[in-house]
Backbone bond lengths (Angstrom), bond angles and torsions (degrees), N, CA, C in turn:
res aa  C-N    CA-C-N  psi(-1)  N-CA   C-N-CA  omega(-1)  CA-C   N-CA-C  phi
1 X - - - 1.447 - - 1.517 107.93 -
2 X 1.318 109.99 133.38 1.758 114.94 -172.09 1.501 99.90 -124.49
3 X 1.575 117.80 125.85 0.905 135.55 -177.14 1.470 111.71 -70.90
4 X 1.559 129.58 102.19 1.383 116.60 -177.51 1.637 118.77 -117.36
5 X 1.313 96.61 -39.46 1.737 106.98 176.79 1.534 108.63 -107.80
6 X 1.135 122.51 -170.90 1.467 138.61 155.79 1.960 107.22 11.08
7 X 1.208 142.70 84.06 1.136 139.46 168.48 1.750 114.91 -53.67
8 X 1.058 138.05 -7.59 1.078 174.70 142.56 1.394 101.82 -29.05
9 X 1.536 97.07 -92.40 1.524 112.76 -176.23 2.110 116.83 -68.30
10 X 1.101 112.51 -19.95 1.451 138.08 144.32 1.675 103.24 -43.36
11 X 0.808 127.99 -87.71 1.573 132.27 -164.25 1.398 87.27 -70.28
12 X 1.342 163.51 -102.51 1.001 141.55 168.00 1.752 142.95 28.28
13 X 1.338 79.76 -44.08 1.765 91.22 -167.67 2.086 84.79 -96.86
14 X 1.060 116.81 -37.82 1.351 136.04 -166.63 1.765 92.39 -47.56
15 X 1.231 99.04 -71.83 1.531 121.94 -160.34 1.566 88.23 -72.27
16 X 0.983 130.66 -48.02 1.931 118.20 173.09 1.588 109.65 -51.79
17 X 1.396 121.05 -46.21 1.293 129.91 -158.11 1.801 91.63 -64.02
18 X 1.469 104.30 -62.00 1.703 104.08 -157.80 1.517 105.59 -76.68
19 X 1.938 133.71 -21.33 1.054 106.43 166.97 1.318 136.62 -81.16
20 X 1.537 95.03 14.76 1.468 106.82 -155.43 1.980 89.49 -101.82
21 X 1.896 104.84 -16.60 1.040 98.50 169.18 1.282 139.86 -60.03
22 X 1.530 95.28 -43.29 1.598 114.11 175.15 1.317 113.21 -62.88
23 X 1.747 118.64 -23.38 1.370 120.30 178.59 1.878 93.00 69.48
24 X 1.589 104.13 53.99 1.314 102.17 149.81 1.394 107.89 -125.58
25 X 1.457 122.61 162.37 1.820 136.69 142.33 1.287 115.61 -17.45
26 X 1.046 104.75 153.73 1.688 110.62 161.06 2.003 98.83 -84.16
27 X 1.368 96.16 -24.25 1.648 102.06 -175.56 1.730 97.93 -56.40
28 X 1.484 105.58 -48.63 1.884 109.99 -161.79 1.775 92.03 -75.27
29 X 1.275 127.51 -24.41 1.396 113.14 -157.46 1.734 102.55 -88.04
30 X 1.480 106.35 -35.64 1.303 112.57 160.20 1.586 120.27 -65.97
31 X 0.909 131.85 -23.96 1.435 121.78 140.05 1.301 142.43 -26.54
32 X 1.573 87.66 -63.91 1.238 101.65 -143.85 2.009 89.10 -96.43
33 X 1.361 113.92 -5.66 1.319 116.46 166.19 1.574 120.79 -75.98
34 X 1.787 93.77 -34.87 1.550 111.34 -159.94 1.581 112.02 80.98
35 X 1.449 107.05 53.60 1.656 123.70 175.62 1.429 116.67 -131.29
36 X 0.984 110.27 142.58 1.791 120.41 164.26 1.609 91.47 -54.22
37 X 1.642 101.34 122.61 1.420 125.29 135.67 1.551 119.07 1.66
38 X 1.487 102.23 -79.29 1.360 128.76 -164.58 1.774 112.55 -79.62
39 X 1.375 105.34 2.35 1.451 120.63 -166.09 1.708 78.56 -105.11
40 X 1.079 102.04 -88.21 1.948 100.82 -171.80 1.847 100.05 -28.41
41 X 1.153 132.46 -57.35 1.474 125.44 170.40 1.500 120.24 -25.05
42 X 0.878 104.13 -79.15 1.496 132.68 168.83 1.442 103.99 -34.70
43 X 1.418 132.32 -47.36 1.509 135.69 -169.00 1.503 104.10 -78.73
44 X 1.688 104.51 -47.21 1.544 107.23 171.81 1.256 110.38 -49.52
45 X 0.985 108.33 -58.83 1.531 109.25 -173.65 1.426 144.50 -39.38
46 X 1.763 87.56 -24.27 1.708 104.66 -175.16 1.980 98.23 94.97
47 X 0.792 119.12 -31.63 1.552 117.07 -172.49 1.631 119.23 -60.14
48 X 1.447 116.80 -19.37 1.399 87.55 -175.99 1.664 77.20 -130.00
49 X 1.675 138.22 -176.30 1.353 144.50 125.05 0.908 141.34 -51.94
50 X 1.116 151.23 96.90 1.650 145.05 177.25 1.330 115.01 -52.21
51 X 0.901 164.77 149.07 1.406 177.12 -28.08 1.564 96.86 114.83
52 X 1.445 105.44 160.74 1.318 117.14 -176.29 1.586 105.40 -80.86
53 X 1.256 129.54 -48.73 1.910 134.65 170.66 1.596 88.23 -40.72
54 X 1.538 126.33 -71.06 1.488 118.75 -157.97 1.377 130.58 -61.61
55 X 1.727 106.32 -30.53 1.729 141.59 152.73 1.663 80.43 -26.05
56 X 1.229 118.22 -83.43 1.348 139.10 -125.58 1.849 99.67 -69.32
57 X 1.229 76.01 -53.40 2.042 93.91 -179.85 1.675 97.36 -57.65
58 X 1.512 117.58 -66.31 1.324 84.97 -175.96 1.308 140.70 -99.34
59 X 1.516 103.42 28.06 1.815 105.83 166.81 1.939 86.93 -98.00
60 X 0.962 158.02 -6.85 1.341 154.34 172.69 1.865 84.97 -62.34
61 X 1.803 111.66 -79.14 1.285 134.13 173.46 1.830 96.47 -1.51
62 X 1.512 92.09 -73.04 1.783 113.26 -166.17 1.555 103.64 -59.34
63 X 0.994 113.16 -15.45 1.456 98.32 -173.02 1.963 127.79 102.08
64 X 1.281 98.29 17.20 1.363 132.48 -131.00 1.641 100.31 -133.68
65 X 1.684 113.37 137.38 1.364 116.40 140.41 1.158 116.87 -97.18
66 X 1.382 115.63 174.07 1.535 113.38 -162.39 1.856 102.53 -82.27
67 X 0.968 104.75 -22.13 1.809 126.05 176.70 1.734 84.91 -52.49
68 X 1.119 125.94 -74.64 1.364 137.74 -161.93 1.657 110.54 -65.56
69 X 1.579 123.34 -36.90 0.932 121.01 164.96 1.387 140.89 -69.43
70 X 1.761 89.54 -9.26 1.800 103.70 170.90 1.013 117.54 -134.72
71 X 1.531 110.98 30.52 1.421 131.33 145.75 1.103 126.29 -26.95
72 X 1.400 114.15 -82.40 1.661 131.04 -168.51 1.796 104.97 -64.92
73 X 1.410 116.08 -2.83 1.705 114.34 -172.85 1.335 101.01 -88.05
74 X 1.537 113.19 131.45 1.997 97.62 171.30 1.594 87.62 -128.72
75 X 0.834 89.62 141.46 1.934 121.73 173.38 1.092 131.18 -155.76
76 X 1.683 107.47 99.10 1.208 96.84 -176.27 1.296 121.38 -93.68
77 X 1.869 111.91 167.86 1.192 105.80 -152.13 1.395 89.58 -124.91
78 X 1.218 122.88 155.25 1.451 138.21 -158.31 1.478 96.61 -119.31
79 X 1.375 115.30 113.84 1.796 112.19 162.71 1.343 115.71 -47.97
80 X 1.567 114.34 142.92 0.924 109.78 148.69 1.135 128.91 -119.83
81 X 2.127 105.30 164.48 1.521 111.81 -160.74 1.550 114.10 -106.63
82 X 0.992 105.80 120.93 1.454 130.03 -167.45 1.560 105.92 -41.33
């Protein structure tokens, strides 16, 4: 997975793709994170940011370290010159 537009909507599609693996809810994933429903929506969506604690909660949620959950992202990063 190559990060090109919106990183947002990237993590989004991510977290739709794999709970959709398990063939759970956003209802069970917010659970099972300890999140509003309507918060995991919102993240799918691209609409709000997740924070790094919430990152964490729901690739734990997924079954997941966060190493593994931002696996498939490549971006490279360009040094910078002082």
């Amino acid at each position: 997975m190559v990060v090109r537009g919106d990183v947002r909507q990237e993590v989004g599609a991510r977290i739709r793709e794999l709970r959709k693996s398990l063939d759970i809810s956003q209802e069970e994933l917010a659970d099972l994170a300890d999140l509003h429903r309507n918060y995991i929506g919102s993240i799918e969506r691209g609409e709000r940011e997740a924070g790094l604690n919430t990152m964490a909660r729901l690739a734990g949620a997924l079954g997941l370290s966060l190493a593994d959950f931002f696996a498939p992202f490549r971006h490279p990063v360009k040094p910078r010159r002082g």
